[in-house]
C-alpha positions as CSV (number, residue, x, y, z in Angstrom):
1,X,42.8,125.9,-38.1
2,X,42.9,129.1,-36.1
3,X,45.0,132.0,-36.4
4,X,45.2,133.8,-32.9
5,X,45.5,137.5,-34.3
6,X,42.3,136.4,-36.0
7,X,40.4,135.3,-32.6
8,X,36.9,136.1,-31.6
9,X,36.5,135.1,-28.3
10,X,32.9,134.4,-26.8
11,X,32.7,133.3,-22.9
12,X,29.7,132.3,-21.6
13,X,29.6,132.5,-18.0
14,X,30.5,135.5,-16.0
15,X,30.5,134.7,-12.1
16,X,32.7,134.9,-9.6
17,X,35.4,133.4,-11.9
18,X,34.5,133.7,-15.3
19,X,34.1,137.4,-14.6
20,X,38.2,138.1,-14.0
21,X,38.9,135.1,-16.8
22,X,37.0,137.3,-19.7
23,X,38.4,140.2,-18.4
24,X,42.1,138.9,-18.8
25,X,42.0,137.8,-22.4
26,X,39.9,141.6,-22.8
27,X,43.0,143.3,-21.6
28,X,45.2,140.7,-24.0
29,X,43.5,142.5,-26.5
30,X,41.0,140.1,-27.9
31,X,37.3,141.2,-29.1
32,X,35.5,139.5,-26.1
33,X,31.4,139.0,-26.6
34,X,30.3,137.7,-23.4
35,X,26.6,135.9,-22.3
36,X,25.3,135.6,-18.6
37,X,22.1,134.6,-17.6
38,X,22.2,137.4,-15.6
39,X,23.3,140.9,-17.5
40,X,23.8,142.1,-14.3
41,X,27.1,140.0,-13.8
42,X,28.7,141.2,-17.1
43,X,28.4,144.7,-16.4
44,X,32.0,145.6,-15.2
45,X,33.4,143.1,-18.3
46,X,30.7,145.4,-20.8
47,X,31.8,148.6,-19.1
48,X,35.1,147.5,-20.1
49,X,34.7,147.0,-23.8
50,X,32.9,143.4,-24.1
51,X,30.4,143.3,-26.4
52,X,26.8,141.7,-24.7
53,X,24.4,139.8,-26.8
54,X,21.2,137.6,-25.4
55,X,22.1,134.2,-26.1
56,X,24.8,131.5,-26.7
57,X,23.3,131.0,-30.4
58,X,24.6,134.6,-31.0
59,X,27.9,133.9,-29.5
60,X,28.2,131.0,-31.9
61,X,27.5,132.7,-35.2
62,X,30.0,135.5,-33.8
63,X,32.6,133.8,-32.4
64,X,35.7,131.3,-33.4
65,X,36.9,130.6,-29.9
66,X,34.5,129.6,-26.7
67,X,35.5,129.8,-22.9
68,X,32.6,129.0,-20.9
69,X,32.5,128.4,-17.2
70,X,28.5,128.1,-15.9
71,X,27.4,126.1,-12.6
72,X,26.5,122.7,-13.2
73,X,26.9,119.5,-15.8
74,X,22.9,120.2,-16.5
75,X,23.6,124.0,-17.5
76,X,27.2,122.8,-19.1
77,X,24.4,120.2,-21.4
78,X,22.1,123.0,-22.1
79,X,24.9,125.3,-23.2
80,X,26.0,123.2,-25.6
81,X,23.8,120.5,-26.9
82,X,20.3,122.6,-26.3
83,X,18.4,124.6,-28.7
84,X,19.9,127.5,-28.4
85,X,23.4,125.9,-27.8
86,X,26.9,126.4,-29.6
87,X,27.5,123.1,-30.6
88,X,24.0,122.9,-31.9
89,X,24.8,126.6,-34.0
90,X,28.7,126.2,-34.0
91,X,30.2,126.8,-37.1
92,X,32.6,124.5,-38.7
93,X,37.0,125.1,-36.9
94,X,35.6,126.8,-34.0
95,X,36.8,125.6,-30.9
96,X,34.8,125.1,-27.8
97,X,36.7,125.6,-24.3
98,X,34.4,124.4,-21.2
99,X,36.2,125.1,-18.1
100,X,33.5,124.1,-15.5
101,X,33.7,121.1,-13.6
102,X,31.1,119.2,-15.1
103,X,31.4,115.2,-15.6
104,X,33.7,113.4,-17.7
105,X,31.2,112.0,-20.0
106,X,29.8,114.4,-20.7
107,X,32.7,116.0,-21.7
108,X,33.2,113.0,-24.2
109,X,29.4,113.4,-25.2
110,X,31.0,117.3,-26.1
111,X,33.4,115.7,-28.2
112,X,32.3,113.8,-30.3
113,X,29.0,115.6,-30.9
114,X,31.1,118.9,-31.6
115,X,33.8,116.5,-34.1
116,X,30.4,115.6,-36.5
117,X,30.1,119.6,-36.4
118,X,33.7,120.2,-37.7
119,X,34.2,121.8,-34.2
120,X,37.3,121.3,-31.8
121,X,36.1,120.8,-28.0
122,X,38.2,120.5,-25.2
123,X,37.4,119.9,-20.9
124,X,40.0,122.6,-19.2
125,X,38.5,122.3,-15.9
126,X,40.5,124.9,-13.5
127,X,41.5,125.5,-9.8
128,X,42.3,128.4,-8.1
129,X,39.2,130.1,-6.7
130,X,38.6,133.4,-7.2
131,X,42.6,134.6,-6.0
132,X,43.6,132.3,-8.9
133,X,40.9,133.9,-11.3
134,X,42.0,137.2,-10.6
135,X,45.5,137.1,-10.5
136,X,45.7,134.8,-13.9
137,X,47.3,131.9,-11.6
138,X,44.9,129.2,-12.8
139,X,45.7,125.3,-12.6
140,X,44.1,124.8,-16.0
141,X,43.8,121.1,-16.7
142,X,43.6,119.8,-20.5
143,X,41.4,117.0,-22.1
144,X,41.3,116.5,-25.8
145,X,43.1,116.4,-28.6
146,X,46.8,117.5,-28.1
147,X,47.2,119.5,-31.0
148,X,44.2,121.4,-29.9
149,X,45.5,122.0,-26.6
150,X,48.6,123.3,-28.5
151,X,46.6,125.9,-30.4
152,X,45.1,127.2,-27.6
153,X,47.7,127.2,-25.3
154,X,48.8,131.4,-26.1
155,X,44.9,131.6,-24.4
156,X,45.3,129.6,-21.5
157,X,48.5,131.6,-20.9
158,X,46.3,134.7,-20.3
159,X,44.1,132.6,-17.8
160,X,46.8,130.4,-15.8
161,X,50.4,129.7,-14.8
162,X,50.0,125.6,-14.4
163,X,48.4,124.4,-17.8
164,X,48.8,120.6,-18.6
165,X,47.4,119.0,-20.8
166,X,45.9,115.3,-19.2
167,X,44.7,113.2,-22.4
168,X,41.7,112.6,-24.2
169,X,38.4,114.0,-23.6
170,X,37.1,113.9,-20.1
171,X,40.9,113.8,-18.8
172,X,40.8,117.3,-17.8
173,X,37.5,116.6,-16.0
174,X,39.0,113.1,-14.4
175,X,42.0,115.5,-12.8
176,X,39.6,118.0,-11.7
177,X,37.8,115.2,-9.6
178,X,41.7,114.4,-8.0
179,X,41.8,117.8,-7.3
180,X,38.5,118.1,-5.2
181,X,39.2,114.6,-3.5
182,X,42.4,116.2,-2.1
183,X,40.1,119.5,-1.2
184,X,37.3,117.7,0.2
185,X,39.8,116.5,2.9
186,X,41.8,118.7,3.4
187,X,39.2,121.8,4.0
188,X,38.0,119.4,7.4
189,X,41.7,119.5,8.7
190,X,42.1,123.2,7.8
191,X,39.0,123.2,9.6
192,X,39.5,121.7,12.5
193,X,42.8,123.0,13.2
194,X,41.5,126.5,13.3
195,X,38.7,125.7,15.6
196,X,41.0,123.6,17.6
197,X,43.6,126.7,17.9
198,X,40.8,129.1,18.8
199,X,39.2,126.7,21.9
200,X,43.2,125.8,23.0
201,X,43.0,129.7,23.7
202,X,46.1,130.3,20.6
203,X,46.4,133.4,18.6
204,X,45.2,131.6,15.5
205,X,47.0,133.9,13.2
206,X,50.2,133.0,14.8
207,X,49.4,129.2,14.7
208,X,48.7,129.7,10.7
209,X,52.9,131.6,10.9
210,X,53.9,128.3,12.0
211,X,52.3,125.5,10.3
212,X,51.6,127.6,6.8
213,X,55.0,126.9,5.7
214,X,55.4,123.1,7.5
215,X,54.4,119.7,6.2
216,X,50.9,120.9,6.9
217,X,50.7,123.7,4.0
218,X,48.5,124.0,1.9
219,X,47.0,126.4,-0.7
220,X,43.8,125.8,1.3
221,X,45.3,126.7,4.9
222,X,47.6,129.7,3.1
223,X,44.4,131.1,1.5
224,X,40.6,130.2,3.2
225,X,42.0,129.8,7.3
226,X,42.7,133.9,7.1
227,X,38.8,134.0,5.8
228,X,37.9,132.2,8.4
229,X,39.2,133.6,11.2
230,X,38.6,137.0,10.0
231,X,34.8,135.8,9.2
232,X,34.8,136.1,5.8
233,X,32.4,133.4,4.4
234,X,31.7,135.3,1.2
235,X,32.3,133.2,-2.0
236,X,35.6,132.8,-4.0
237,X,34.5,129.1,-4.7
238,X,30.3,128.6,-3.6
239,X,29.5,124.8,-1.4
240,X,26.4,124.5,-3.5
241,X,28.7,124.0,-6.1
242,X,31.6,121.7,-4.0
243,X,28.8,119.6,-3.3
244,X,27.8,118.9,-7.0
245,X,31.6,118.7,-7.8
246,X,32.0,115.9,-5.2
247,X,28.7,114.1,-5.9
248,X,30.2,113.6,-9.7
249,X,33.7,112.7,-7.9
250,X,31.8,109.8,-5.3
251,X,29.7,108.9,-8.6
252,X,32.8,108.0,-10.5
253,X,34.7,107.0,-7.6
254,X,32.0,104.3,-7.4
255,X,32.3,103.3,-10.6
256,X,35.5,102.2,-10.4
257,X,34.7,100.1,-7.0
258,X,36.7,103.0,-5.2
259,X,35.8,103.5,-1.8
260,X,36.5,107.2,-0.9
261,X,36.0,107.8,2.6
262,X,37.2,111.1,3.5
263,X,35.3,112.7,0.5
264,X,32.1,111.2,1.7
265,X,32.5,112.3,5.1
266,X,33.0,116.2,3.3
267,X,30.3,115.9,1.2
268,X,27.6,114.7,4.4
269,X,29.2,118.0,5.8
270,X,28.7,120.7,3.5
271,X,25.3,119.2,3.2
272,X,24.9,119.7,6.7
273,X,25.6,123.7,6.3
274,X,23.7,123.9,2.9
275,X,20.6,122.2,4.8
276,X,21.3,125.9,7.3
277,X,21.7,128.5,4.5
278,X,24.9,128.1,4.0
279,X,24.8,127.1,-0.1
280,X,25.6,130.6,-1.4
281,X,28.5,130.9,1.3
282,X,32.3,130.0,0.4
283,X,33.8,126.3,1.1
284,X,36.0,128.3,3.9
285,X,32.9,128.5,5.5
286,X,33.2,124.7,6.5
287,X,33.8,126.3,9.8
288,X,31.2,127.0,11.2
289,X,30.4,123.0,11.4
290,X,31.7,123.8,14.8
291,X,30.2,126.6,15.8
């Protein structure tokens, strides 16, 4: 099992979040060897002492512990399972961390592919944005097996403040989905009550004094209305990717005969603004629906 002075830590992935993540356990001290698809996107991370290589076959023969956070389930699949893969090349009592939202079964196809390896995989799906990233103030949600979790619970510490672990494999991903349902929604009130402040001719800052800290708080109003009244549409959390998360949440919502209402109405939304450019943009940037 692992020893934590002993740690290697490969992360695979180094966007907007991943980028601060790596850079945390880095500063804990760990030997970090990172992989992007993009070199550029490591740079700051190799600047500051991470060790590049080319491929996430070379982070598996290096490595004994595995963060990644990439874009999609696809890419998530490819990362582990392909050729060049760190299941496919993992070595026995590593443990794999994948901390995109992806879909729960695949997180179970993870699992159990990684157990006939000897390797321990666990879904620790996050929320937080890029603020959250940053400032090491991750929700962190945990599936797998519990003594897993356990082990790598001094890590998460490094990454988050609200780390629980959910259950068995694909839990952590199944929580995640909660967690963008209650988004989805919530980013059209946020919204809406921003636009509908601006046209009622109110000082929109002083609305967001009032109702920040009322029943109608929320970590969505406290942190992406300032970006949108101030314009700020640049990424701490890209739609193109809100909509993939919420086509896996309708797809499994579905799948359990749930009707989810509010999140389709979202997710025919965003679309809208992706259909206009908008993909690359941040989910604050839901507001200019209205414009």
């Amino acid at each position: 099992m692992l020893t934590l002075e002993h740690a290697v830590i490969g992360f695979i992935g180094t966007g907007v979040m991943g980028r601060s993540m790596a850079g945390h356990l880095l500063t804990a001290g760990y030997p970090v060897i990172v992989y992007n698809r993009t070199r550029e996107k490591a740079e700051e991370l190799i600047q500051k002492g991470a060790e590049w290589v080319d491929s996430p076959k070379k982070i598996a023969e290096r490595a004994n512990v595995i963060f990644t956070i990439v874009g999609y389930p696809e890419d998530v699949e490819e990362v582990y399972l392909g050729e060049e893969g760190i299941v496919t090349h993992g070595r026995p009592n590593t443990y794999v961390v994948d901390m995109t939202t992806s879909t729960p079964t695949l997180a179970e196809k993870i699992y159990h592919e990684a157990i006939e390896r000897g390797i321990y995989a666990v879904d620790a799906p996050v929320s937080g944005g890029d603020v959250g990233a940053k400032e090491a103030a991750l929700s962190i949600m945990v599936g797998g097996d519990k003594e897993v979790y356990e082990k790598l619970k001094p890590l998460f510490n490094h990454l988050g403040t609200n780390i629980v672990y959910q259950g068995k494999a694909g839990a952590g991903q199944h929580t995640k989905m909660c967690n963008q349902i209650a988004i989805a929604s919530n980013m059209i009130g946020v919204s809406e009550a921003i636009v509908y402040a601006e046209k009622a001719g109110l000082d929109p800052e002083k609305v967001l004094t009032s109702i920040s800290s009322g029943a109608a708080g929320s970590w969505s109003l406290s942190n992406l209305a300032p970006r949108m009244i101030h314009g700020n549409f640049e990424p701490g959390f890209f739609i193109k990717h809100f909509i993939k998360d919420m086509k896996i949440a309708l797809t499994e919502a579905e799948a359990m005969g749930m009707e989810t209402p509010g999140l389709a109405l979202a997710k025919r939304m965003y679309e809208t603004l992706a259909q206009n450019g908008e993909e690359n943009s941040g989910t604050q940037a839901l507001y200019k629906y209205w414009q």
